[in-house]
C-alpha positions in Angstrom: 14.6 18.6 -13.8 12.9 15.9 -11.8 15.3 12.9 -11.3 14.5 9.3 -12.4 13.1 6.9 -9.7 12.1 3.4 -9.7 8.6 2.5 -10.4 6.6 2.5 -6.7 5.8 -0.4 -5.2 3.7 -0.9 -1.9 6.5 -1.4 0.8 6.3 -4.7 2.4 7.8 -3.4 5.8 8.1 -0.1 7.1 11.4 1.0 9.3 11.0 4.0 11.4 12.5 5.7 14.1 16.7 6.5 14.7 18.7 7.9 11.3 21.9 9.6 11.6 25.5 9.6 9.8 28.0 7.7 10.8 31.5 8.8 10.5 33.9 5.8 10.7 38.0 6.2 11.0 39.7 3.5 9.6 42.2 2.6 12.1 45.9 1.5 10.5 47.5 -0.8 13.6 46.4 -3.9 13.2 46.9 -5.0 17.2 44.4 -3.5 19.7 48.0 -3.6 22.0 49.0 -0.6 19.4 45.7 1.6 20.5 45.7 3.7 23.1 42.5 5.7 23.6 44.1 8.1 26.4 44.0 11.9 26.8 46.7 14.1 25.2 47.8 11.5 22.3 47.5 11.0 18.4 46.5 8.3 17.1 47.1 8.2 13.2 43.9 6.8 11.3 43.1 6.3 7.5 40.6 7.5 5.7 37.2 7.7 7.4 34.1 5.7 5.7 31.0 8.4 6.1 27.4 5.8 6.2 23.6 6.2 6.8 23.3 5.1 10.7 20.8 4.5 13.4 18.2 1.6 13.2 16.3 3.4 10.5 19.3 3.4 8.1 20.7 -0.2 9.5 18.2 -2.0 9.1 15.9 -0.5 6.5 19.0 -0.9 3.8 19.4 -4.0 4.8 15.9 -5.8 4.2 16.6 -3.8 0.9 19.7 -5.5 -0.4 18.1 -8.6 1.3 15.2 -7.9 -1.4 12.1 -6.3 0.6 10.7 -3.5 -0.8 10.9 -0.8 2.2 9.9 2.4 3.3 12.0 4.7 5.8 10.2 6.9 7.9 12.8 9.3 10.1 13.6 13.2 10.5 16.8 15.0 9.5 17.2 18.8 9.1 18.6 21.1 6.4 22.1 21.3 7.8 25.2 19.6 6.2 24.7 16.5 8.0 20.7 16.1 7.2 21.6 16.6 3.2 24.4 14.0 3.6 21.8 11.5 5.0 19.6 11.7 2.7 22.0 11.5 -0.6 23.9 8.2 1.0 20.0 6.9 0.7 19.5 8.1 -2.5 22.7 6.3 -3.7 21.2 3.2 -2.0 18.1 3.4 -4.2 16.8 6.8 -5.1 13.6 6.0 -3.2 14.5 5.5 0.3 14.9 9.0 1.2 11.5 9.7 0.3 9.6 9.4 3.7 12.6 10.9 5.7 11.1 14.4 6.6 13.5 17.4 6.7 13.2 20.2 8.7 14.5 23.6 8.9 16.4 25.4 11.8 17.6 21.9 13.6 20.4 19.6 14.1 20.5 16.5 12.0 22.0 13.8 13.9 25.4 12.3 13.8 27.6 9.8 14.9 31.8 9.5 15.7 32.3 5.5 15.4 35.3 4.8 17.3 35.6 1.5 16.3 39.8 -0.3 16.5 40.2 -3.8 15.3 39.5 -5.9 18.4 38.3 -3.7 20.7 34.3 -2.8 21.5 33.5 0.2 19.9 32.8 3.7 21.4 30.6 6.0 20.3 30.5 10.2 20.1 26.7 10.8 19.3 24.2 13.8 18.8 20.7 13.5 18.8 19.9 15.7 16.6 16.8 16.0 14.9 15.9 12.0 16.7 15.0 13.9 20.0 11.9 16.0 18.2 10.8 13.0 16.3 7.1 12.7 16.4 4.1 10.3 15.4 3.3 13.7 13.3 6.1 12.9 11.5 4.5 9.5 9.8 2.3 9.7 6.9 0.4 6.5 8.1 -1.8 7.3 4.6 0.9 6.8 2.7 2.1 3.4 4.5 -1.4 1.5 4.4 -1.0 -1.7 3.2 2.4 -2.5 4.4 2.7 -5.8 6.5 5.0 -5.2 9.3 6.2 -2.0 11.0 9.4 -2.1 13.0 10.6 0.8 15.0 14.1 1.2 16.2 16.1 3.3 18.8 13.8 4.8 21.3 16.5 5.4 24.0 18.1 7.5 21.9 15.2 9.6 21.1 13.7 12.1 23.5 10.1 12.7 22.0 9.8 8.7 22.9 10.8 8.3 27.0 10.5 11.4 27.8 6.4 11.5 28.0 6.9 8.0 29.8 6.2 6.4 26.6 2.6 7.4 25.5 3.3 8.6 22.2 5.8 5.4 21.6 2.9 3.1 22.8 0.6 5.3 20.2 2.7 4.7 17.7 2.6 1.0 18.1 -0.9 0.9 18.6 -1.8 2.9 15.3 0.5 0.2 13.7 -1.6 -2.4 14.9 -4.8 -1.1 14.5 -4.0 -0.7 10.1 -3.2 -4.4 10.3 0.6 -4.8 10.5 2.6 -6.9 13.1 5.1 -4.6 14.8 8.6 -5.3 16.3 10.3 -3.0 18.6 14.8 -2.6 19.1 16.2 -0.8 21.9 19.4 1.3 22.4 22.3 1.4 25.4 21.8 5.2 26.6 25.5 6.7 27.6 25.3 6.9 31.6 24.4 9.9 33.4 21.7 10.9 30.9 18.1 10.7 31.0 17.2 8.2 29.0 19.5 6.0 31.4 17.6 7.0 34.6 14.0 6.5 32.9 11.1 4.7 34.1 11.9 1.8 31.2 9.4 -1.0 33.3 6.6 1.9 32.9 7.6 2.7 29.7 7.5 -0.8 28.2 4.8 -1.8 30.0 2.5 1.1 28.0 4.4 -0.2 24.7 4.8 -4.1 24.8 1.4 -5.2 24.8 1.7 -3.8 21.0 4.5 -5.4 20.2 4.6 -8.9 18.1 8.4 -9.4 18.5 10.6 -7.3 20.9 14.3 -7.3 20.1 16.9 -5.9 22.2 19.8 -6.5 23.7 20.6 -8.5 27.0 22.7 -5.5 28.3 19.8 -2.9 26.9 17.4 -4.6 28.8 19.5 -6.3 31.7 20.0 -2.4 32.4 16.1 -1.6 32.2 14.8 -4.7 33.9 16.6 -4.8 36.8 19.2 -1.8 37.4 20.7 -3.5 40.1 21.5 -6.9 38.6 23.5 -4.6 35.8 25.5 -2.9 37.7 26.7 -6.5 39.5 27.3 -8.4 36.2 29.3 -4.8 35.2 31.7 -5.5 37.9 32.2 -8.7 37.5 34.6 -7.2 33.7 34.4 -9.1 30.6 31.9 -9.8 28.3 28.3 -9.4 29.5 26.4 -11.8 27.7 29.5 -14.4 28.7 28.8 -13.3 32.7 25.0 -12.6 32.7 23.5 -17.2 33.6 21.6 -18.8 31.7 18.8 -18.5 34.1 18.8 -15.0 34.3 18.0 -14.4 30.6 14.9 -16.7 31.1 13.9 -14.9 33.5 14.2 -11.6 31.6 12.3 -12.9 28.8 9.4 -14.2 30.9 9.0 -10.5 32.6 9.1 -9.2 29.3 6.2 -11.8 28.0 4.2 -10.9 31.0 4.6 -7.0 29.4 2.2 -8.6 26.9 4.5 -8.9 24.1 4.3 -11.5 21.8 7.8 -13.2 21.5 11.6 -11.8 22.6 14.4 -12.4 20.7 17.7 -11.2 22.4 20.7 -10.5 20.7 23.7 -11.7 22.5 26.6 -10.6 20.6 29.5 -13.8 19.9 26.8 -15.9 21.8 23.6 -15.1 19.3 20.0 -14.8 19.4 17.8 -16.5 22.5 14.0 -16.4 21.4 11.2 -17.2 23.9 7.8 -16.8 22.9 4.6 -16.9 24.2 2.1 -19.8 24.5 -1.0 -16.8 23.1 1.3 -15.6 20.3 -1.0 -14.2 17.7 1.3 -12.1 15.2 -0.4 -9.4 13.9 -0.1 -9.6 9.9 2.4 -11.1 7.8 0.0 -11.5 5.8 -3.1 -14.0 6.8 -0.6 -16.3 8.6 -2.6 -19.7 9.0 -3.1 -21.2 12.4 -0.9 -24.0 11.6 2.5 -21.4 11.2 0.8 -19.7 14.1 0.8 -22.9 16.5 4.5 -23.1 15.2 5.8 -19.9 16.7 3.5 -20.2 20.0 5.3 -20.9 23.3 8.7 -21.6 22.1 12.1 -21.4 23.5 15.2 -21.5 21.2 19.3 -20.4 21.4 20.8 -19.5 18.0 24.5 -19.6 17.7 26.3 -16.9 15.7 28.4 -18.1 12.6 32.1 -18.6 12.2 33.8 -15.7 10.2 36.4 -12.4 10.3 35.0 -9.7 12.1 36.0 -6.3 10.5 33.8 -4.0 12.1 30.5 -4.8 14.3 28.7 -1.2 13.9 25.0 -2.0 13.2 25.5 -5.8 13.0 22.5 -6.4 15.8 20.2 -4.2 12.8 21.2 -6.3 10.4 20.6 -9.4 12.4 17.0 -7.9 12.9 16.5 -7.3 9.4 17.6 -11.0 8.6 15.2 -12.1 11.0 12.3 -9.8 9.7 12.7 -11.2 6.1 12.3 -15.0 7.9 8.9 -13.6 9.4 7.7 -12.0 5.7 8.7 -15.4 3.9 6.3 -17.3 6.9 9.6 -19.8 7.4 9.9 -21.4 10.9 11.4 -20.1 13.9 14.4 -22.5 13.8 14.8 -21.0 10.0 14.4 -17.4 10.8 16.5 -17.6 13.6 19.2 -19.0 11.7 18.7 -16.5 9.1 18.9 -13.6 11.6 22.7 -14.5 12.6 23.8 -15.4 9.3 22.8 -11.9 7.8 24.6 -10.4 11.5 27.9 -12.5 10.3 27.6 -11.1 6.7 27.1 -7.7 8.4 30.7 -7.7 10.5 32.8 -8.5 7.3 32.5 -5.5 6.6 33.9 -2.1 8.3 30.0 -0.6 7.6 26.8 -2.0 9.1 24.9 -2.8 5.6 28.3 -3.0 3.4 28.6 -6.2 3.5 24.3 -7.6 2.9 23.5 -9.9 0.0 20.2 -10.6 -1.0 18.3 -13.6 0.8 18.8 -16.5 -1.8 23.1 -15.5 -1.1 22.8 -15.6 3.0 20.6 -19.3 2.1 23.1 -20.6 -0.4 25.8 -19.9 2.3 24.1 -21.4 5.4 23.5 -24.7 3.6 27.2 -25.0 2.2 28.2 -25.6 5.6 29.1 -22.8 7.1 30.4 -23.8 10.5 28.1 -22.2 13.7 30.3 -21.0 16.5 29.9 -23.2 20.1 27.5 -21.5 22.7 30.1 -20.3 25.4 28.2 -21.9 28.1 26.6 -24.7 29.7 23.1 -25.0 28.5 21.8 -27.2 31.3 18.2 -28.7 29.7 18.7 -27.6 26.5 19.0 -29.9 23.4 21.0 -29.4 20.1 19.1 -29.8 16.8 21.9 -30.8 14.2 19.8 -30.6 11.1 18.3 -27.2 12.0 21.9 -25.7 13.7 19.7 -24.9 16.9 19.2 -25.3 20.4 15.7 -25.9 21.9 15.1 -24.9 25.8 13.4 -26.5 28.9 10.3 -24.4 27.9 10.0 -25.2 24.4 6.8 -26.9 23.8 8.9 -29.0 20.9 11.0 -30.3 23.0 8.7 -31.4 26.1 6.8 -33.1 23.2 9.5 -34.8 21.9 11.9 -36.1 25.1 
């Protein structure tokens, strides 16, 4: 009996790249003081919340429930893991588990989400079926037509450092050669594996001139960039995107520009999304963008401030941030208004314990922006910058808006 599916559409975006389950234990103290992650004790948890994972699941499900018709393009196998995957997409909508490819006589990936109230989660993680993940694995015929292709995760896939990023960079490149505009996360490797120690300035300088917007994280790339620098901030304790200056995230996103990428946006957890752009931007697709919203994005320079709410769990919350932000790039809003879209669909995203649990579709995340939903204060001095009330933004040194205006 074949099962009833919604009537195909042609996918607007296409998510590929990371998928695995994650299991999540509900912890029962409420007081990170009551946790004690130390060798030879219990700790008594609830009942565990099993989810889709990885940026493929993250991020896909959201730009669904934010109303984009998507396609999901990852690799599981035909363990107990791989068929759990694929029926938490199905119960999603039965058609994202269509493009997953399953394979036989592998390990479907999976994820342990240690994750107590207040504390930065840890996470247990197997590869799985991620590390054999291959362009092979796409069925580009079957995606033609589709306006934007994000991929998500390499780090945490073998198949895409391991070569020193050739088939990653051909990957991009076949995306931008059947017309879409691409974007690109990254991933925090554990320490002491390979994907720590690899050659990520050779690796993204192969991949980046393919890239429209680059997303990751200021520790991801922090780490890749400029090893050295890490380490320092690292010893320093606290939060890293609290220690890393000001100037030192400029000067991240102008090595990664000079990687020939198109714009940065990188996600600084409490502190939000800092976007530089390029003064050549030229996004791929998005469909026949006209010069004029061109010129808009071009050589731009904005800070994004996250929005005030209760954090229950932050798994997958920078995936949904980049979902949010997608969806401002497919509806050809602004920068100021994408931006502010991306953090608004992060905050929805941490209400809830799982990384999609909590997305509403686009008009919701609008409706609740312009009610006044109070923007958390940038936990630094932003020396040069300017605050843009009526947008909920700041503008840089380098933004071309702001040397035109002051």
């Amino acid at each position: 009996m074949s099962r009833n599916k919604e009537p195909i559409k042609k996918a607007d975006v296409i998510v590929c790249g990371h998928i695995s389950v994650d299991i999540i234990p509900t912890f029962l103290a409420a007081e990170p003081s009551n946790i004690h992650l130390t060798p030879g004790t219990l700790i008594e948890v609830g009942e565990a919340a099993y989810c889709t994972g990885g940026a493929v699941s993250n991020t896909g499900i959201a730009l669904h429930q934010l109303g984009t018709n998507v396609n999901l393009i990852g690799k599981v196998s035909d363990d107990f893991f791989g068929s759990m995957t694929l029926n938490l997409l199905r119960e999603v909508n039965a058609s994202l588990a269509d493009d997953i490819a399953q394979v036989t006589g592998e390990t479907s990936s999976y994820t342990l989400v240690v994750n107590p109230p207040g504390i930065d989660r840890i996470f247990l993680h197997c590869p799985g079926t991620n590390d054999t993940f291959s362009e092979q694995d796409i069925a580009w015929d079957k995606v033609s037509g589709a306006r934007h292709f994000h991929f998500g995760y390499p780090p945490l896939m073998k198949s895409m450092y391991a070569d020193g990023g050739d088939q990653l960079s051909s990957m991009l490149r076949t995306a931008k050669v059947k017309g879409m505009s691409v974007s690109l996360d990254m991933a925090m490797p554990g320490k002491g594996t390979a994907a720590f120690s690899a050659d990520w300035i050779g690796i993204l300088t192969k991949c980046l001139p393919y890239v429209d917007v680059f997303m990751p994280s200021l520790e991801e790339i922090l780490m890749m960039i400029n090893h050295d620098q890490y380490e320092k901030y690292l010893q320093r304790g606290g939060d890293l995107c609290e220690v890393v200056p000001e100037e030192t995230i400029q000067e991240l996103a102008d090595v990664l520009l000079q990687m020939g990428c198109g714009m940065v946006i990188l996600k600084l957890g409490a502190s939000g999304l800092y976007m530089r752009s390029s003064p050549q931007l030229q996004l791929n697709s998005i469909n026949q963008l006209t010069m004029e919203i061109h010129e808009e994005w071009r050589n731009r320079e904005l800070w994004a401030p996250c929005f005030r709410t209760t954090v229950i769990g932050t798994t997958g919350a920078g995936d949904c941030t980049i979902a949010g932000f997608i969806q401002g790039l497919l509806l050809q809003l602004g920068p100021e208004a994408t931006l502010t879209g991306a953090v608004a669909v992060g905050a929805f995203s941490v209400e809830h314990l799982g990384a999609t649990g909590g997305i509403q579709p686009w008009e919701t995340v609008q409706n609740r922006i312009h009610s006044g939903w109070e923007q958390l204060p940038i936990g630094r001095p932003l020396k040069g910058w300017y605050w843009r009330e009526q947008e909920g933004i700041w503008t840089g040194p380098a933004d071309k808006q702001t040397k035109n205006n002051h």
